[in-house]
C-alpha angles and dihedrals in degrees: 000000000000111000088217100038108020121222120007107243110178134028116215122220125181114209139197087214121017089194086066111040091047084053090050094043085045100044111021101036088028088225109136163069093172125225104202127194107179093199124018122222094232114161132161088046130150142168117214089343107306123108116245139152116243113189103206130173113226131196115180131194145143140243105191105308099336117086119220116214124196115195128188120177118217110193123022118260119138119279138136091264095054081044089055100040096045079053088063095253137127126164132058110015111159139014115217129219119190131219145187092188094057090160102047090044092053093048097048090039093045083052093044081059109247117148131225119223094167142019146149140153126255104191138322112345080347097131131139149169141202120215134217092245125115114188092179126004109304101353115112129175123255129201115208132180122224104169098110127036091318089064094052090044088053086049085056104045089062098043086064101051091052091069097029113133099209091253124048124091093347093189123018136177116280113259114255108253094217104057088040 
């Protein structure tokens, strides 16, 4: 357990093909069943400062109580996934601690001296942002808030990999936050 953030609750993979890597992680690693969302909602969000519009591609599932993210960018604005994939790499690319207390979080971490690099909202109390540290060669923190409707889909999400048979329903539709 990390003595700043607590426990690590997604691993974040960034992916060529997400079509694939949800069917190998499905089928091969048995981990599923796939929540999809081919293009995130995601507003308020800037890189180094600067406002853009990604357009990512994201698949969610669990595996017990860590969640597994797989992220693939469609266009090319910065960000640190387009960082990580121009540097030759794919694979795991951020580990994601959640929090109910987002504000309070930022500020101690900020004064503990982490940097962001990258951050945005997706929904409702939905905010998060990725910090300039790399603990090992391409992995950074990131810091993600579940208290709204993120936080029960989340929920979700892992309820129904606990009963999942390997085979129903291997990728479905994201849930919509406003109804969560």
């Amino acid at each position: 357990m990390s003595r700043h953030f607590g426990a690590i609750r997604q691993l974040g993979y960034v992916v060529h093909d997400i079509e694939a890597a949800m069917d190998y992680w499905s089928r091969t690693l048995g981990v599923g069943p796939w929540f999809y969302n081919p293009k995130v909602p995601i507003v308020n969000y800037q890189y180094r400062g600067e406002a853009h519009e990604p357009h990512n591609s994201v698949a969610l599932a669990n595996s017990g109580y860590v969640q597994v993210e797989l992220i693939q960018t469609r266009n090319d604005v910065p960000s640190m996934y387009r960082d990580f994939l121009q540097a030759g790499r794919t694979g795991l690319q951020h580990v994601a601690y959640w929090t109910e207390q987002y504000d309070a979080d930022l500020t101690r971490l900020l004064a503990e001296g982490f940097k962001p690099v990258m951050s945005g909202e997706v929904g409702e109390r939905g905010r998060f942002v990725y910090f300039d540290t790399e603990y090992h060669p391409g992995t950074v923190i990131e810091l993600s808030e579940v208290a709204g409707p993120k936080g029960r889909m989340f929920d979700l999400i892992r309820r129904e990999s606990e009963g999942w048979d390997g085979k129903t329903d291997p990728v479905r539709p994201f849930p919509n936050l406003a109804t969560i």
